[in-house]
N, C-alpha and C positions, 0 to 999 in steps of 0.2 A: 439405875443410879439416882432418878429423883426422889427415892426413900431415905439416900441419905441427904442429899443435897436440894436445899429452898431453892424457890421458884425464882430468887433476887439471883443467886451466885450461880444456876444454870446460864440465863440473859448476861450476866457479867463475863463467865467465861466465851461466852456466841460473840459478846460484842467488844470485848474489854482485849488487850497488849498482854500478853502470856511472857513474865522472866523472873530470873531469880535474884531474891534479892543478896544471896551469899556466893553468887554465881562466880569461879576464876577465871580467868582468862578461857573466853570460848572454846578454843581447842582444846584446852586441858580437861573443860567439863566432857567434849567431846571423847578425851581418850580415856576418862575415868568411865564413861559410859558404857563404853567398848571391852574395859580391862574387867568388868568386873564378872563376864560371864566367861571369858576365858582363863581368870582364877578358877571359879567354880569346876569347870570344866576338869583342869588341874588337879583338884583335889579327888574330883570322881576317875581318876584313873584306874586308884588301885580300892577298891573295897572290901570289907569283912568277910562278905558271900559272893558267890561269880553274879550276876545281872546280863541277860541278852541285853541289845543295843535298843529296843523300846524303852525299858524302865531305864537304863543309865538316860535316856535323853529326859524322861520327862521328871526322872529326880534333877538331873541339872536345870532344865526349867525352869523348874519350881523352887529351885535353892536361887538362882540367878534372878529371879523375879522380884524375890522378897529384898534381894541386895538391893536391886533398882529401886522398890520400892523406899526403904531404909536411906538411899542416896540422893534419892528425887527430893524426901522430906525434911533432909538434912541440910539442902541448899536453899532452902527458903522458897517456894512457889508461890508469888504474886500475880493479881490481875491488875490490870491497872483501868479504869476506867473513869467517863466523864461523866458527871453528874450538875444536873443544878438544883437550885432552892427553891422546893416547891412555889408559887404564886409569884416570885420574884422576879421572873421574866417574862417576856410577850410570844405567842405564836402567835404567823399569819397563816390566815388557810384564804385560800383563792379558788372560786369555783367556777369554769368556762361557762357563761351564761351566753352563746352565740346562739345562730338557728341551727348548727350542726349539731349540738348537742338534741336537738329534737327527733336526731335520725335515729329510727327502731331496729338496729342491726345488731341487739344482743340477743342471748336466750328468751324465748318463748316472744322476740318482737319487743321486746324491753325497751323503752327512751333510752338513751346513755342520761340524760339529766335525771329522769328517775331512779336510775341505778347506784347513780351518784348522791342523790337523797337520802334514801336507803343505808347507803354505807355511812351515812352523815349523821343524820337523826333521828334512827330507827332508836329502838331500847336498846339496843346493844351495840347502836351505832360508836366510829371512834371518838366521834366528836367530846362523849361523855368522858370519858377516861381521859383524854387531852388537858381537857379543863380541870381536873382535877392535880393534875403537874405545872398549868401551866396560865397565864393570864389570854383567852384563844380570843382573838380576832376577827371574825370573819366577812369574806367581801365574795361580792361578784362581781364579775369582767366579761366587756364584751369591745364595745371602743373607748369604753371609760370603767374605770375604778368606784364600784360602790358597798357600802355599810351593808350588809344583809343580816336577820337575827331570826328568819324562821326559812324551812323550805318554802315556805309561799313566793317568798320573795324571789326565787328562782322562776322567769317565765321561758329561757332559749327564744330570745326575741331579739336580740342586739344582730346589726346585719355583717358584722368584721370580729373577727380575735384578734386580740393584739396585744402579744404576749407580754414584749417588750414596754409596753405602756403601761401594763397593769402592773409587772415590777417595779417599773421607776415611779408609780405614783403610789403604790405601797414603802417604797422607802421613802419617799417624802411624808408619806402619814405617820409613819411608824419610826423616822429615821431617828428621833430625840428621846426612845425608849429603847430598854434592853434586851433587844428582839434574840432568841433563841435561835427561830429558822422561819422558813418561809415550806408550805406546803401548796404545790401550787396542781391543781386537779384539772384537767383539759383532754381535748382530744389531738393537740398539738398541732391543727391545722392552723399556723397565723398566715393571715393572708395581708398582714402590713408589711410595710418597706424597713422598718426597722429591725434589724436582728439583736433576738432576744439575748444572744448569748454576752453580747456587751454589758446588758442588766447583771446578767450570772456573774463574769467576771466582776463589777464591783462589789457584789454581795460576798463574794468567796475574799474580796480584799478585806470586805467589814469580818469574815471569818462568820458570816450567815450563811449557813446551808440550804442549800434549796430541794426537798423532795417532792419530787415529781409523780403524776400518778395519771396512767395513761387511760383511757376508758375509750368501747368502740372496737370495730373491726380494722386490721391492716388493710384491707381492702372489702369495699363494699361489693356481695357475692351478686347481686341482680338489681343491673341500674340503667336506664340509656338516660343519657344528660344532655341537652346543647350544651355545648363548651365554645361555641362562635358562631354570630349569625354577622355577616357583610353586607351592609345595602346603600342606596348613593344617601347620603344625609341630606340634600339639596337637590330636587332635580327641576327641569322644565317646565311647561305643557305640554300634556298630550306624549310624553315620555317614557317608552316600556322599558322599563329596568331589571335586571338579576338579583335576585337575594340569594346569597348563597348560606346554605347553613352546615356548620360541622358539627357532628352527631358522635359521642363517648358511648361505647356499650361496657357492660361483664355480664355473661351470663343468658344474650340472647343470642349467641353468634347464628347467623344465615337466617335470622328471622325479617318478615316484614314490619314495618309500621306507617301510622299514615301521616305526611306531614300538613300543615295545615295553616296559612296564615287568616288573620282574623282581622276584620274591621269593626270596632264592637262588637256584635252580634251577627255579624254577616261574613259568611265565608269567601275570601277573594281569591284564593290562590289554595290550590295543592298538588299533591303528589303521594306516590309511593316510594318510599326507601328499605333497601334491603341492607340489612346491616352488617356490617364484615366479622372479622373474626375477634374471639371474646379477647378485652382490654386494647383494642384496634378504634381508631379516631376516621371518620368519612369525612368526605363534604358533598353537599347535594346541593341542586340549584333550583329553585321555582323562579317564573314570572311574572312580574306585578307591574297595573297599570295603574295609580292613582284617578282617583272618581271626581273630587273635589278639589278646591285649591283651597287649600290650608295644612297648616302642620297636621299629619295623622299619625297617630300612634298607634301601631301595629301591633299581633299579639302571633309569635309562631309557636302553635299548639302539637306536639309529639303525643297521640294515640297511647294511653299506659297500658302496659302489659300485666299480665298477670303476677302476682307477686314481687313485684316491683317495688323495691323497698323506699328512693328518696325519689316520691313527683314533682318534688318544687321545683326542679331541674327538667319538666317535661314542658314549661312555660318560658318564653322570652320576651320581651317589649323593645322592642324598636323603633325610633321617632324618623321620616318622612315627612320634609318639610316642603309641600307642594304651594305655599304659599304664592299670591300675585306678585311677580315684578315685574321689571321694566323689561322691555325686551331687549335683545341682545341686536344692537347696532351692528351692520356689515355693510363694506361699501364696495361695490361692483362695478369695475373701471373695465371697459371693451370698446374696442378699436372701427366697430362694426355692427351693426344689426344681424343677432345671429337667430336659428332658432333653440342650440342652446341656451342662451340668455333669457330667450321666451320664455323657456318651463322650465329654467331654475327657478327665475322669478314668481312665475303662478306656484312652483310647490313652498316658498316663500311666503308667501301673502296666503296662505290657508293654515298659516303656524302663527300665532298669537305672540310666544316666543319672540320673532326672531322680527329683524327690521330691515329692509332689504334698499339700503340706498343708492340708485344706480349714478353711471356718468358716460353715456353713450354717444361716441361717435356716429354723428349721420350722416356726414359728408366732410367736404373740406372746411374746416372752422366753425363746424356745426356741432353744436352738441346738445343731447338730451336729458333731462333729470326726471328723474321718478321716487318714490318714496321719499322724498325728503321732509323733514319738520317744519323748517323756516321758509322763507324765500329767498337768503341770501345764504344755505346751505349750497355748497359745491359751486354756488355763483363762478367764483373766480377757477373754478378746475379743478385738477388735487390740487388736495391739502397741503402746503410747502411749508405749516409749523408743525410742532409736536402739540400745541393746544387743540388745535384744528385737526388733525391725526388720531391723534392719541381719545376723540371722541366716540370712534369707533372700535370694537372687539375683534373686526376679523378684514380682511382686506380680502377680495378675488378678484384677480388679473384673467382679463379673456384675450383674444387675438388684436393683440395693440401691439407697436411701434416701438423702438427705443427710443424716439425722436419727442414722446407722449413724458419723460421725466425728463427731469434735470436731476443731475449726479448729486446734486442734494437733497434732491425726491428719495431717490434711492437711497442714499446715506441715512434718511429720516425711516423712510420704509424697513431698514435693515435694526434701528432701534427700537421699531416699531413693536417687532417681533421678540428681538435679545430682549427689551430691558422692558417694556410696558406691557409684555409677555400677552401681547395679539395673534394671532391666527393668519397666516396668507397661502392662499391656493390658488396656483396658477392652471389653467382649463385650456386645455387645445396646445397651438402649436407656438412655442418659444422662439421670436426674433432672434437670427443670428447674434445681432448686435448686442444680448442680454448677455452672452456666455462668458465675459469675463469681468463681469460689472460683480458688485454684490448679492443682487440678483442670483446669482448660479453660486452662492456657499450658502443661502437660506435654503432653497431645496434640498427634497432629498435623495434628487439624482444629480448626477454631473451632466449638466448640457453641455453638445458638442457642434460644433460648427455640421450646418450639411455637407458643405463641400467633403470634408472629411471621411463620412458612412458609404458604405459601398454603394452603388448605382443603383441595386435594387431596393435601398432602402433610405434612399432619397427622396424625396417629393411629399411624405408626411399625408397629412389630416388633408393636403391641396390638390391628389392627385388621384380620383376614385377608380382610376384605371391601373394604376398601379400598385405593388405588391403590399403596399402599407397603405392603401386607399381602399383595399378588399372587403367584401364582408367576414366579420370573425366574432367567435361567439368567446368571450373572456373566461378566462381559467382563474377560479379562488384558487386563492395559495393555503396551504394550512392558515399560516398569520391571518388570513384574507377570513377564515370559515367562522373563524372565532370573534372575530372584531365587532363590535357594536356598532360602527358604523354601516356596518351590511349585512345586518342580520335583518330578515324578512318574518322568521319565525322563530320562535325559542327553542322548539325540536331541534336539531343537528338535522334530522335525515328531510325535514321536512325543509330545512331553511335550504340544503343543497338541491332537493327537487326544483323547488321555485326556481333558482337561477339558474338552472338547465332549462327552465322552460323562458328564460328570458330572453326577448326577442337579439339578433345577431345586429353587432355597432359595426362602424363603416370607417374605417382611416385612422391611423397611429401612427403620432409622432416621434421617430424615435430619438432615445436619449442614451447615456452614456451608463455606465454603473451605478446601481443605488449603494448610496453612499455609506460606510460602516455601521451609521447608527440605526439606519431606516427599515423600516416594515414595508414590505410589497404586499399589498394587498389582494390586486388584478395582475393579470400579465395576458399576454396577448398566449397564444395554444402553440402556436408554429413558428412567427419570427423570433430571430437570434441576431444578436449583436456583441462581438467580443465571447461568444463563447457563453454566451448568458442571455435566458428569455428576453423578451423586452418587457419592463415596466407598463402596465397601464394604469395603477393606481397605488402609491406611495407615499406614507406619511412619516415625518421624524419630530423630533421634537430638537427646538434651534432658541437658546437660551433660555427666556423664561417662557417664550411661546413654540407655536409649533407650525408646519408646514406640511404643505398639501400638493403632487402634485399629478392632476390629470391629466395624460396624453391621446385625450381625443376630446371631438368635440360633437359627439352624436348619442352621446347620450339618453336625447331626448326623442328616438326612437322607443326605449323603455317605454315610455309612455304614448305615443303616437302608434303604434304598432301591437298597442295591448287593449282588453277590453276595457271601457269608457271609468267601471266603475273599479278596476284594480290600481291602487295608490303605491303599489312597488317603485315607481321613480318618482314620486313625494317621498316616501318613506326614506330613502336612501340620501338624495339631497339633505331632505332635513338634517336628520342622524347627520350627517358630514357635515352641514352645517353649525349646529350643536357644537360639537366635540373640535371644531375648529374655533368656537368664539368664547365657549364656556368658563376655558380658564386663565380666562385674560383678567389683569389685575383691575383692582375697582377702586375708585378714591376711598372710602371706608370699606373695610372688612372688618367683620365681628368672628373671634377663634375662641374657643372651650379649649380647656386643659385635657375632656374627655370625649368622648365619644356621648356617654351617656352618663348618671349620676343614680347612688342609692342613697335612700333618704338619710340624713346628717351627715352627708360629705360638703366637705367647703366646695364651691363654685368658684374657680379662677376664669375670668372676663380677659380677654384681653382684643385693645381695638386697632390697629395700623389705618394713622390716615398719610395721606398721599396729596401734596398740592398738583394744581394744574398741569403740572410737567410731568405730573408720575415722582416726587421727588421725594424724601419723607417729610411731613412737616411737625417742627415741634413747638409749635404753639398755637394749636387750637385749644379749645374748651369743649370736654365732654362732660354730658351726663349722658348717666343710665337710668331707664325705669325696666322693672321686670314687676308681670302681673306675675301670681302664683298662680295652680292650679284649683285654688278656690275662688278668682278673681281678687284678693287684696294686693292694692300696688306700690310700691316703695319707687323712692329716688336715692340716688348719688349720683357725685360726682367722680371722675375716672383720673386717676393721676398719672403725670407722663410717666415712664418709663427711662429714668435717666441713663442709664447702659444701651438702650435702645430707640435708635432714632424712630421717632413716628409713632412710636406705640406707647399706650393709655391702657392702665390695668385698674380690674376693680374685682374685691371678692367678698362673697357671702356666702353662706349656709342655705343647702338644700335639705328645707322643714317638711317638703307634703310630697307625695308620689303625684306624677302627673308632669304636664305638659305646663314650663315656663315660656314666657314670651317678652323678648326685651328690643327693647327700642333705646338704641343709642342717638343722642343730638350731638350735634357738630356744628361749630362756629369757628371757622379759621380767621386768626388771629393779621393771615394778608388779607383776608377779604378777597380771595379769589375766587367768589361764587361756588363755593364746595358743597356737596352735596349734603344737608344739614339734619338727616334724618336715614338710620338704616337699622333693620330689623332682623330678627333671627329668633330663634328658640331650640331647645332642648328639653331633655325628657329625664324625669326622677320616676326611675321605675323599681320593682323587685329587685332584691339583694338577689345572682345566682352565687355568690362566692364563698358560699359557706356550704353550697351543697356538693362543689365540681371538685374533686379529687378531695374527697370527705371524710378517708380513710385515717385513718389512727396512723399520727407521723410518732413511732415511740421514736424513732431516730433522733429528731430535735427535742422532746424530751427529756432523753436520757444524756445528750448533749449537756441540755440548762443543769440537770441534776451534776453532774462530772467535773462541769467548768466550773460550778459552787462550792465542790465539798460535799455535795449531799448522795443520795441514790434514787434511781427510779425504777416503781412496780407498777402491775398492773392493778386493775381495781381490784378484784377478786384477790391481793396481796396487802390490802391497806390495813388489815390487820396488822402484821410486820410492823409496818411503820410505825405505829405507838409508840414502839418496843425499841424500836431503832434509834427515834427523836432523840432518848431520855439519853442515851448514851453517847449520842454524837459530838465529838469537839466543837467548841463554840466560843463565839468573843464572853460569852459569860456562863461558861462551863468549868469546875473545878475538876481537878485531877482526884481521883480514888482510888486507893490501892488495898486491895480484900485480900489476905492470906487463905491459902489452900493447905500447906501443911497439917494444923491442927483439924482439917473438916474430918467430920464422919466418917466420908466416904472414903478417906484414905487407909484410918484406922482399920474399919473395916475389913478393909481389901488386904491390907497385911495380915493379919487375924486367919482369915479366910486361905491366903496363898502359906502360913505356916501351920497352919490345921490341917491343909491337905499335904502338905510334906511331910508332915510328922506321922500322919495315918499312912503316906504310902512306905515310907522308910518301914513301921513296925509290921507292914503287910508284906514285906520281903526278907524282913530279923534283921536288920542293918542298925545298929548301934546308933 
């Protein structure tokens, strides 16, 4: 057919509305279509000479064909298509300039951005032909919209796509010109919050099409990625922690690698991971001990495999901020000179951490202090304000009296916990007198009167002869195996050897059910109460703080009973120490919007201060200084937050990879001696988000193209699109209407279908 018919009215008929313009009423044309092979028919009934049923069909055929022909040409056959004035109007072409387009997952290892060139600016690229219909545009996008005019200018270095951005700020550029369409070339990974197709939808109201042009694999065939590394952002001294890291494969399933975290140049931490099955997500855990105190920037390095097509995803940076502070205040109220007191204490004072302020009964209206700061610290006893209280992070109750508070002790003690979000563990054996005070709804057992427990399980931590005065050696519970308060070792098999080998404790106090929300930690092997072990060690969490409670008071055989230089009941205390004062509220707190930061994301600051009470206050004055990771230091100041009491926000732009470090100042506007100085930092590290789930989304693609009016190919189809643009409806496209009756090929074809009827007619003698 394209002998008779030009290369313009083939694409006219591919892309152009096929009707007629003498067309009657559709059914009519319909049953004139119909009727006219059944005349023919008709008349081949009876003929000059007899005809077997071959030649009668294919003279009817051939007589019917010609009718059609004759009828198709008589009704006028139009195309109808959409054309514009050549140089008259504007294309936009958009090219995904992120770091995914760097990934080599085409033929022969190809860029996608090279491939993308190619198709652009080669000699025979589209780019040329475009421009010759049309006035072309061209930009690169990656978190911003820019001018481009050669491939050079293409590097796949921007560390986001975002789709949705680069459209709305190409209609702002272009919005006051007579834009044709928009070609937008990507691998349709956007990993912004904004959905692209809201852009499409306006663009398809302006009656601008958007064609789409997908480049890249659906899924990348051989890759392991971190896609989550967990670790504490803040921790202690002397504090072993878990990094947990989750690990994306395709294409290695059951193979090993080796994971690896990195101190500069010094390897801290590893392991082996085996990796599950192909397009399956792990998580692994290493151990890490901080060396230094200061913020560290961590690097967890994944072992590349062979042929492993995107590595930038085989690197992570993580910030650890093992920086000096203050230590964590706790105050140690006991009724008695015990020797657990002894050696909580001494594993106390070998912790830098922590601050161990005691208030010890020695006799009758005697009492003794230790660790204190001041001299008029604990002078007058407890604490009986919230100023005075509220100094400390964690409270521990030993074997004291109820006769030791006043019910507004307790009432203080109980907001201590709810609202200043402090820490209390009570050690050893609970006064009758405590179990219906407030006292017994912060715990996380129900204390119960002794009289109440049966006989043999009466007399607690007081009676070494009896059944709960015994030696017994304590049972982790699952909850108990996993907890970081009693972890010995970061092995599993090796952290349950140790406490099989730890020495057996002497007397437990029994108490009533651990309460709905609580964790049992320890339990005793053999005693039963209610139908239910007995609790040896129990922790919940009670408003904004949490509660701790141990039911014996011998503990400190762990250590008396072990050899000189094994630190298993230091270790233990501490950890329980820790995790009971750590997250107690502080008069300033400095919070990030993120975890971590890639270079040109804004930085949101935000500070909550707290007066003397714990209360929020809204009228201090802040500023911020933050050093960058090249050393230069900027100020501002932080403005409150009027939706939000207490809190002060402040934001900038992260310019440089590396380690920020910001120091906020504080001047409370009561003058309630606030704390006027507090530090923190974060980390601007490598973009991973253009490498993790990297794979060609044609899905949202061919969305943006659908919701606009337009279409989308793959690259290897961008040819097509040329051909496509020219005829696509448009806010400045004219309607054209080409006749088909008079062409060529029609003539022809009738010529043709009455030449061969008329040769087979006289090759049978048929008149």
């Amino acid at each position: 057919m394209s002998f008779f018919l030009d290369a313009s009215t083939i694409e006219a008929i591919r892309a152009g509305q096929f009707s007629f313009a003498y067309a009657p009423h559709p059914l009519l044309a319909l049953v004139l279509f119909l009727a006219l092979p059944v005349v023919v028919w008709l008349l081949y009934r009876r003929t000059t000479r007899p005809l077997s049923r071959r030649w009668k069909a294919l003279l009817i055929t051939l007589r019917s064909l010609v009718a059609l022909v004759l009828l198709f040409m008589l009704l006028r056959p139009v195309i109808t298509t959409w054309q514009v004035n050549p140089q008259e109007t504007y294309l936009a072409v958009l090219v995904d300039d992120s770091q995914s387009m760097e990934i080599p997952d085409l033929p022969g290892q190809q860029r996608r951005l090279d491939a993308v060139t190619e198709e652009l600016y080669a000699e025979n690229g589209v780019l040329a032909p475009l421009s010759e219909r049309y006035q072309v545009r061209t930009f690169g996008f990656n978190t911003q919209l820019r001018r481009i005019s050669a491939a050079d200018d293409l590097s796949a270095t921007g560390n986001a796509s975002r789709l949705d951005l680069a459209l709305r700020q190409v209609r702002e550029q272009l919005g006051g010109l007579p834009l044709s369409a928009v070609v937008l070339i990507s691998d349709g990974a956007d990993n912004a919050e904004a959905d692209p197709l809201t852009s499409a939808r306006e663009f398809a109201a302006d009656q601008v099409p958007i064609f789409t042009v997908g480049v890249g694999q659906t899924q990348i065939p051989r890759d392991i990625g971190i896609t989550e590394v967990s670790a504490a952002t803040t921790i202690l001294d002397n504090t072993v922690f878990d990094v947990q890291v989750s690990l994306a494969q395709q294409g290695f399933a059951g193979r090993s690698v080796r994971l690896r975290i990195m101190d500069g140049e010094t390897e801290v931490a590893s392991r082996t991971a085996l990796l599950g099955p192909d397009g399956s997500s792990r998580r692994y855990e290493l151990e890490l001990s901080p060396e230094r105190r200061e913020p560290i920037l961590y690097e967890l390095q994944v072992d590349e495999l062979d042929d492993e097509i995107i590595l930038q995803n085989n690197r992570y940076q993580f910030l650890v901020d093992n920086s000096e502070r203050p230590p964590l205040d706790i105050l140690y109220v006991d009724g008695h000179p015990r020797n657990e007191f002894k050696f909580i204490r001494r594993a106390a004072e070998g912790d830098e951490s922590l601050r161990l302020a005691s208030y010890l009964q020695t006799g009758p209206g005697r009492f003794y202090r230790q660790g204190i700061n001041t001299p008029t610290e604990l002078s007058d006893g407890f604490p009986d304000t919230a100023e005075e209280l509220y100094q400390y992070d964690a409270v521990i109750m030993g074997d004291i009296g109820r006769e030791f508070f006043t019910d507004e002790q307790l009432t203080l003690l109980q907001d201590f916990v709810a609202e200043r979000g402090g820490g209390l563990l009570v050690a050893g054996m609970l006064d009758d007198a405590f179990v219906d005070t407030v006292l017994g709804d912060i715990l996380p057992v129900t204390p119960v009167r002794s009289e109440v427990l049966p006989s043999f399980l009466q007399g607690g931590i007081q009676r070494g002869s009896h059944a709960t005065g015994e030696l017994f050696t304590p049972r982790l519970t699952s909850a108990g195996e996993f907890s970081p308060l009693l972890r010995l070792d970061s092995d599993d098999a090796v952290n349950r050897r140790l406490w099989g080998e730890m020495p057996a404790l002497q007397g437990i106090y029994v108490t009533g059910r651990p309460k709905p929300g609580a964790s049992v930690l320890l339990e005793h092997p053999s005693l039963q109460y209610q139908n239910q072990t007995v609790p040896l060690l129990a922790t919940q969490r009670y408003g904004s703080g949490r509660s701790m409670a141990l039911t014996t008071a011998s503990t400190w055989r762990w250590q008396m009973l072990m050899p000189y230089e094994d630190e298993s009941h230091q270790r233990i205390w501490r950890q329980s120490l820790r995790w009971l004062a750590q997250d107690a509220l502080e008069r300033v707190t400095i919070n990030f919007d993120r975890p971590f930061y890639n270079q040109g994301d804004p930085v949101n600051v935000s500070a909550t201060v707290l007066d003397a009470e714990y209360q929020p206050d809204n009228n201090a004055s802040l500023y911020i200084q933050r050093t960058d990771p090249l050393g230069d230091v900027s100020d501002s100041s932080m403005d409150w937050d009027i939706d939000e009491d207490g809190v002060y926000r402040s934001q900038f732009t992260a310019d440089a990879e590396g380690i920020y470090r910001i120091l906020v100042d504080v001047a409370s506007a009561a003058g309630t001696g606030i704390e006027t100085e507090k530090q923190a930092a974060f980390v601007v590290t490598p973009s991973l988000r253009e490498y993790n789930n990297a794979g060609l989304d044609s899905g949202m693609l061919g969305r943006i193209a659908e919701t606009s009016g337009g279409r989308y190919y793959t690259l290897p189809q961008i040819g097509q699109l040329v051909d496509d643009i020219q005829h696509a409806p448009g806010a400045y496209s004219r309607e054209v209407q080409e006749d088909l009756w008079d062409k060529p090929f029609l003539l022809g074809l009738l010529i043709a279908l009455m030449s061969l009827d008329w040769a087979a007619r006289r090759y049978r003698g048929l008149s």
